[in-house]
N, C-alpha and C positions, 0 to 999 in steps of 0.2 A: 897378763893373760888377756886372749882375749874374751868378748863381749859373752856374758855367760848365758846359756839356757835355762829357765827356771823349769824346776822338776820335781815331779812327788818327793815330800820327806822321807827321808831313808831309801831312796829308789836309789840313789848312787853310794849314799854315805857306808854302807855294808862294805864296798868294795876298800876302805880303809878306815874300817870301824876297830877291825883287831890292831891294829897301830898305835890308833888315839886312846885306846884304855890298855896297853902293852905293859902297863907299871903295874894293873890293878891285880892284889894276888887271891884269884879265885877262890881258890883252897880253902883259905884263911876265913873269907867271907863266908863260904859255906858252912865252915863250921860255925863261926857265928850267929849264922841262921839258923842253925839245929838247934844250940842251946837256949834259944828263943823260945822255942814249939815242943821241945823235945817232951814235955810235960806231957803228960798222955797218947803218948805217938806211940804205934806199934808198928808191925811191917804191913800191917793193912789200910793203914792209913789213907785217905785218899789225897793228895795233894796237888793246890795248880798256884801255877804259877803267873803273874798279870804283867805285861810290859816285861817279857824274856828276852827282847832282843836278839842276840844271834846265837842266845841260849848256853854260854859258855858257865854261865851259875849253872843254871839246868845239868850241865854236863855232870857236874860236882853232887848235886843233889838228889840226883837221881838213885845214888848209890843210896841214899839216905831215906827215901820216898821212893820205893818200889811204880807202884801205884802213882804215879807224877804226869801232869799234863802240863805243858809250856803253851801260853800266850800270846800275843802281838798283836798292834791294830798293823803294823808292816809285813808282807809276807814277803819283801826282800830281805829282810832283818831276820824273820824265821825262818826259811828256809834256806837262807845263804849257810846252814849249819846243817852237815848231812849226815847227825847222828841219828839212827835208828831206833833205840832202845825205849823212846818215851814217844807218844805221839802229840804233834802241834797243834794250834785251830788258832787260825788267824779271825781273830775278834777285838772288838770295842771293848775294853773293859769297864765302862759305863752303859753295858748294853750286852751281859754274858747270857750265853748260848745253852747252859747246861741245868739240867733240870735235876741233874744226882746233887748229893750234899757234900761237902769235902771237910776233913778234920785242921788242914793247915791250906789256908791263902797267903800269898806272902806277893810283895810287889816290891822293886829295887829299882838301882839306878837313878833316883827321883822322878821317878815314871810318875806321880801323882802329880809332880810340876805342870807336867805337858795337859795336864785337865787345865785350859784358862779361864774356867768359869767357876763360882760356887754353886750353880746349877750341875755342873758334870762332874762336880768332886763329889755333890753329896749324892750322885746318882749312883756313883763308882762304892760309894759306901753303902749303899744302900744295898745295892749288886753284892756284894762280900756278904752282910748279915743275913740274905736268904739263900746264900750258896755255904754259908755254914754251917757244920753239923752242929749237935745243942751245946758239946763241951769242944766244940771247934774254936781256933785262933786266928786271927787275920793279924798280920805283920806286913807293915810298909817303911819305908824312908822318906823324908823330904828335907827337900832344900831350903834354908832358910835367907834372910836377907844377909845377913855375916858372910857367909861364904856369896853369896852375888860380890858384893863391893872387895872380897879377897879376889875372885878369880877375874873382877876385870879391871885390875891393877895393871895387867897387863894385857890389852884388850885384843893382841892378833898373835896370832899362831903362825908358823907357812913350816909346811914339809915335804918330804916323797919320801912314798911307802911302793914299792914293785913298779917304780917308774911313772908311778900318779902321780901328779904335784897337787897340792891343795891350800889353800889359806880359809882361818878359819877367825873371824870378829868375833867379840863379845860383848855385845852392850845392855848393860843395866839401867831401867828407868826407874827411879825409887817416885816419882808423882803415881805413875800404872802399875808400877811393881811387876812388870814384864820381864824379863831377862831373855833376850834376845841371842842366837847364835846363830851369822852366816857362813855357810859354808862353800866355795868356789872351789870345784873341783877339774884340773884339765886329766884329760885321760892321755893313755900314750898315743890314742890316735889323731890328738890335738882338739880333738872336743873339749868344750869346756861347759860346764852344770851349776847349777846353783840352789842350795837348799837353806831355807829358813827355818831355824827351828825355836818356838818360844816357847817360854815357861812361864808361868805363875808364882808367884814369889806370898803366899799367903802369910798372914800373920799368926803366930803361932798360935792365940787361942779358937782360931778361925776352925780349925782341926779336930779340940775338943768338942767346939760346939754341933759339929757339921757333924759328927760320928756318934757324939746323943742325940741326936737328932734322926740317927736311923738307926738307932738300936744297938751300938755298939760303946761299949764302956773300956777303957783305958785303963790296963791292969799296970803296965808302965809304959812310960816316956824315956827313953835315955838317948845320951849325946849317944850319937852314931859310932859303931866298931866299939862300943864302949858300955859301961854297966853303971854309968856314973847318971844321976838324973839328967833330961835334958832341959832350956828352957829357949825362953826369947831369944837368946845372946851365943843360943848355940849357930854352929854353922850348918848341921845336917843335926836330925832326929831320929829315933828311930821309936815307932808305935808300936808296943803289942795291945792288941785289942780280942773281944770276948762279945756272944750276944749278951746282950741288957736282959738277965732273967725274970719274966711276968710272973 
């Protein structure tokens, strides 16, 4: 390829984002985020959602959560989805917008990776436990170091998806605990892009600490897609969390 242009995150990666997760089965997930929250949910529920992406969960959950608002700090990621039904707000979710309370927060994808600081993780928790209602839940995912060292076993990608080509690195630094993904993208008009995207690779009790630390207490932990505890050794977690009652 030739010499790439660098360009906002997610400002091209949209345009073959349904590609690169074309295995992941929606449906599935969704329901497993239901039976997460479903503890005191009614149809009035207020629900939002943090790091939605191109909103294709949203799509699923919305049938679930009436009342559902979708998230992103990308508004090419948001609004590259032209479903109507629920309304978006492209925000910082270390820095939310909404002054109503909501019964279910829920965040995916390892969207809490891409916070590379423990100043902007526990901000982002911080943000959940006063956008929650008092018998409200916040549910998140993250990535742990297991899965870094699995998925950069094999560290390059390269495809075309509608005549885009792309190649896409993967590199893990376990000294910074960064997880790194570049992504080159040519278009079909021979342009070619480049997008960096890093991650945070926190250690598991980093998570505990940071989330009592703004008021939210850990009703469970489990290995992710799964009902099984999670711990250190897992590859992905999954949090359900509650305010810390005064």
């Amino acid at each position: 390829m030739d010499a790439p242009v660098e360009n906002k995150m997610y400002e091209k990666l949209p345009l073959i984002y349904s590609y690169l997760m074309r295995k992941v089965d929606y449906s599935t997930w969704a329901k497993y985020l239901f039976t997460l929250v479903r503890e005191g949910c009614t149809e009035d529920s207020k629900a939002l959602e943090l790091g939605a992406g191109n909103c294709k969960l949203a799509d699923h959950l919305s049938g679930c959560f009436p009342d559902l608002i979708a998230t992103d700090i990308s508004r090419y990621m948001l609004f590259s989805n032209k479903n109507k039904f629920y309304p978006k707000v492209c925000c910082d979710m270390s820095a939310l917008p909404f002054k109503s309370k909501f019964e279910i927060i829920y965040c995916t994808f390892d969207s809490v990776n891409y916070l590379t600081s423990k100043k902007k993780l526990f901000k982002l928790f911080k943000e959940a436990a006063n956008c929650l209602s008092g018998s409200g839940v916040f549910t998140f995912d993250a990535s742990l170091e297991k899965n870094s060292f699995i998925y950069t076993k094999v560290p390059e990608r390269n495809g075309i998806y509608k005549g885009i080509k792309f190649r896409q690195v993967s590199v893990y630094n376990p000294a910074t605990r960064i997880h790194k993904n570049t992504f080159t993208i040519k278009l079909r008009t021979g342009e070619v892009f480049s997008e960096v995207h890093k991650q945070k690779i926190y250690p598991f009790e980093t998570y505990f600490e940071l989330l009592e630390k703004a008021g939210l207490a850990v009703s469970n932990c489990y290995k992710a897609f799964s009902y099984k505890d999670g711990s250190g050794d897992s590859e992905r977690v999954q949090f359900i969390t509650r305010r810390i009652k005064k």
